[in-house]
C-alpha positions as a Python dict, from the first residue, in 0.01 Angstrom:
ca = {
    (1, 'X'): (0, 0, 0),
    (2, 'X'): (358, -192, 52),
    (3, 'X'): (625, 26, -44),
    (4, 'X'): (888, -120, -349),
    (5, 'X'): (1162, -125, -134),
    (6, 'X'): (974, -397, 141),
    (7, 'X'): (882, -586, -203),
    (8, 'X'): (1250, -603, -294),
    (9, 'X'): (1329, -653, 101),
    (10, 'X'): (1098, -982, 85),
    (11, 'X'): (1269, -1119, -251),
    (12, 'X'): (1573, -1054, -102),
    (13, 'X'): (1524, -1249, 228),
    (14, 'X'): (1385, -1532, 69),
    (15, 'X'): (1642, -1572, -204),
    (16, 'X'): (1883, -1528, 87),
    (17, 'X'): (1775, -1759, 325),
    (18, 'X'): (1765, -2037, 38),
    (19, 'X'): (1962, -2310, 158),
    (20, 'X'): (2311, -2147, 98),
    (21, 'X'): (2671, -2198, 228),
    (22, 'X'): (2979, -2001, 202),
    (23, 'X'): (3092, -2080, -151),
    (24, 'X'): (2735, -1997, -292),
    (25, 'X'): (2699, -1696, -74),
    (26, 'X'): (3030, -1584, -204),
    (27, 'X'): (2886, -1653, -573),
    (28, 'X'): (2568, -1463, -518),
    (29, 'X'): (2721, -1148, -371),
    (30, 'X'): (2977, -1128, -711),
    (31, 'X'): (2656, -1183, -924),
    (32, 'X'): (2458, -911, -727),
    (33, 'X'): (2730, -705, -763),
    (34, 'X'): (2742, -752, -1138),
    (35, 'X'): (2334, -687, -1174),
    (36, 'X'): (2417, -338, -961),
    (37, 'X'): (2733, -249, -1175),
    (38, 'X'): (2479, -304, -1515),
    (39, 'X'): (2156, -209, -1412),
    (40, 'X'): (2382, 154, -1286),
    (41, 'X'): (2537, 193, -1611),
    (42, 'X'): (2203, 103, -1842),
    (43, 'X'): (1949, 376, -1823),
    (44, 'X'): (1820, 151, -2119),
    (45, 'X'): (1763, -160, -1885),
    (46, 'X'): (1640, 29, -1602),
    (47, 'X'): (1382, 191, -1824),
    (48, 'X'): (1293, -157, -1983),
    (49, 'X'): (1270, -357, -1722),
    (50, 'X'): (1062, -117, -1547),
    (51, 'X'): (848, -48, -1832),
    (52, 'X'): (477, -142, -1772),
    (53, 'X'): (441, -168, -2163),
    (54, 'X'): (696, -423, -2228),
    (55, 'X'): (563, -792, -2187),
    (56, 'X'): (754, -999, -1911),
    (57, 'X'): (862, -1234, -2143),
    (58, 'X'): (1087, -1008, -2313),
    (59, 'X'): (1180, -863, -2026),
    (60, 'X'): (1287, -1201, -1894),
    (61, 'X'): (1463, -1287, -2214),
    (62, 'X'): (1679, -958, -2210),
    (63, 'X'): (1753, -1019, -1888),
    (64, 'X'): (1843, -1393, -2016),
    (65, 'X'): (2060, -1271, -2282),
    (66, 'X'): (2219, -990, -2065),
    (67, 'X'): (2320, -1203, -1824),
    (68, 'X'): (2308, -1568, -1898),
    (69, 'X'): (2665, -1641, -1940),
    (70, 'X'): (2797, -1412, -1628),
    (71, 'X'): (2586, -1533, -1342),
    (72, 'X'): (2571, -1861, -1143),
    (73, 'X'): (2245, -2094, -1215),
    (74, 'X'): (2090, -2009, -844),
    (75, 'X'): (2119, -1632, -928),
    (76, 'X'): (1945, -1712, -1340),
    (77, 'X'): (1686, -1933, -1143),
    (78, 'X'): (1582, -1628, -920),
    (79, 'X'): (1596, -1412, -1204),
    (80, 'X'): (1365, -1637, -1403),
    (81, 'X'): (1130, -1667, -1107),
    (82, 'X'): (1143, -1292, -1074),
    (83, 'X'): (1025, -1238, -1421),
    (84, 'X'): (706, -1468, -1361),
    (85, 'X'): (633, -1279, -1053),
    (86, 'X'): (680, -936, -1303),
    (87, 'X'): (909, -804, -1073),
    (88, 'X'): (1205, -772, -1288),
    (89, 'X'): (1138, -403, -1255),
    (90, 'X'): (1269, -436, -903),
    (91, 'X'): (1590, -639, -1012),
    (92, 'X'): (1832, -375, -899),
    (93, 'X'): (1665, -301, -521),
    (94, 'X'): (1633, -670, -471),
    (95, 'X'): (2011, -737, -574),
    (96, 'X'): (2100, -429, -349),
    (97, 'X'): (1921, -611, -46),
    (98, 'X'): (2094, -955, -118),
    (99, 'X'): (2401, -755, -67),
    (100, 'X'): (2319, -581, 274),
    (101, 'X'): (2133, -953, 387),
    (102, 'X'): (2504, -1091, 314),
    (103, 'X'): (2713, -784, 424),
    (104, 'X'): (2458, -823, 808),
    (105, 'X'): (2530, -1189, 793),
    (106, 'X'): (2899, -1100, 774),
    (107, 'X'): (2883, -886, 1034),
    (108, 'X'): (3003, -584, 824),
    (109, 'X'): (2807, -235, 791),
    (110, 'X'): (2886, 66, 647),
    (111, 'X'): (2976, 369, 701),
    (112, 'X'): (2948, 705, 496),
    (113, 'X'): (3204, 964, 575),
    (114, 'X'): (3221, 1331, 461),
    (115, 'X'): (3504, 1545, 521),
    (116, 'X'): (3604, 1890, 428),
    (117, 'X'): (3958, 1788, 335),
    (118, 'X'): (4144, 1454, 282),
    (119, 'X'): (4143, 1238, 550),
    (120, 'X'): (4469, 1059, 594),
    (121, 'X'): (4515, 684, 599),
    (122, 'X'): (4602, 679, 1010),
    (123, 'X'): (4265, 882, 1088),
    (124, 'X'): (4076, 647, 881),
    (125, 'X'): (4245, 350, 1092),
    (126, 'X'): (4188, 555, 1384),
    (127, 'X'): (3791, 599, 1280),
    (128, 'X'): (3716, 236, 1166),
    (129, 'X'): (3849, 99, 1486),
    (130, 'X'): (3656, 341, 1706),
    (131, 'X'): (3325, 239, 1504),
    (132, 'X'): (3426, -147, 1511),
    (133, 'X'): (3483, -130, 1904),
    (134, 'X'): (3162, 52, 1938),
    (135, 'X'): (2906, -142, 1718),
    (136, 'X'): (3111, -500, 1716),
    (137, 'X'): (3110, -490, 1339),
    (138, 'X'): (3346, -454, 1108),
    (139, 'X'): (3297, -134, 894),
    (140, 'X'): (3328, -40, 527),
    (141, 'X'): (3380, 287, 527),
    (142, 'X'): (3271, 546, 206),
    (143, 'X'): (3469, 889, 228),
    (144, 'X'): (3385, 1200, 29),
    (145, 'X'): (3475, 1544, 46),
    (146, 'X'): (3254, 1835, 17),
    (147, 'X'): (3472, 2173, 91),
    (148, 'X'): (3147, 2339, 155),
    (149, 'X'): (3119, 2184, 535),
    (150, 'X'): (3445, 2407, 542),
    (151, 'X'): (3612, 2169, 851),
    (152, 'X'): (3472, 1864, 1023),
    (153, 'X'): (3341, 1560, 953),
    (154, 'X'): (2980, 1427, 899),
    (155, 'X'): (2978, 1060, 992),
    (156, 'X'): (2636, 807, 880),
    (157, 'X'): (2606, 498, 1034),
    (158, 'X'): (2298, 305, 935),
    (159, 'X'): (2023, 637, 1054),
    (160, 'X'): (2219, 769, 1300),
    (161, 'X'): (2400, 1083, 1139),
    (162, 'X'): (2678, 1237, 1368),
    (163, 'X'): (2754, 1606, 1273),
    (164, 'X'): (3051, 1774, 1381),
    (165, 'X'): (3094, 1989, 1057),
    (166, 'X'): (3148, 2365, 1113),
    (167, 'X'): (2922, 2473, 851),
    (168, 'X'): (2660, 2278, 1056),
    (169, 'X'): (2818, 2483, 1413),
    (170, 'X'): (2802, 2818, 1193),
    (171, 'X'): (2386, 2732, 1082),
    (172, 'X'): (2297, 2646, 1457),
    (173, 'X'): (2442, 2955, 1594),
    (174, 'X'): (2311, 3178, 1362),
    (175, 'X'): (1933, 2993, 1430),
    (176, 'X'): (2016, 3062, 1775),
    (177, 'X'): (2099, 3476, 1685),
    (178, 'X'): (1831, 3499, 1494),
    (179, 'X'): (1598, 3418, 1711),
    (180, 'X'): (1378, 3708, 1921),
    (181, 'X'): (1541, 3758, 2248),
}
């Protein structure tokens, strides 16, 4: 059975590769953003639009209402054609994978940082240019802080995870005690 994440990956591609230039391109990414930024704040929307129960008409038509007068006419079109596929349920993953299609074409990725403390502005410099020289992409980089890594940094870069947190040092070592000698 295909998973709903390659459903919204195929949407995604072929809304994408639509015959688009920069301006457009620039237009869809705002609108994606927009359908993220609602469908996050609306458990009422999510749960609608992914409700079996409700007909897609009306799911198409509060959808239409929602976002009629905030989007461009490409992104409404796909919308519309969305609802006669009944895939409005999906709205939010597909949006999300317009966004990466655009953010690859851009040659931009991202990166997820976690540190135990603040990270200041010339180690973030310092970081993005490392990971910019070593992939060739530009990087948007996401920090957090979690105290409980205690020092370090956990780095994600697409699947590749790079873990140089001491909590992490302190859990292999003590794997390594534990173990019958």
């Amino acid at each position: 059975m295909t998973s709903f994440s390659t459903i919204a990956r195929r949407y995604a591609r072929a809304f994408f590769e639509l015959d688009r230039n920069e301006k457009t391109m620039a237009e869809v990414a705002k609108d994606m953003e927009k359908i993220i930024t609602a469908m996050q704040r609306s458990t009422e929307l999510r749960a609608a639009l992914s409700n079996p129960i409700i007909p897609p008409l009306k799911k198409k038509n509060i959808v239409k209402n929602l976002f009629e007068s905030h989007l461009s006419a490409s992104t409404l079109n796909f919308i519309n054609f969305l609802g006669h596929k009944k895939r409005l349920g999906l709205l939010q993953e597909i949006a999300a994978e317009v966004l990466a299609l655009e953010k690859e074409r851009q040659g931009i990725k991202d990166a997820a940082l976690i540190t135990a403390r603040p990270l200041d502005a010339s180690s973030q410099q310092k970081l993005l240019q490392t990971l910019s020289k070593r992939y060739q992409k530009k990087f948007n980089l996401n920090i957090k802080e979690d105290p409980s890594l205690l020092g370090g940094f956990r780095l994600q870069v697409d699947d590749r995870v790079f873990d140089f947190t001491i909590k992490n040092k302190i859990q292999r070592l003590t794997e390594i005690f534990s173990q019958p000698a």
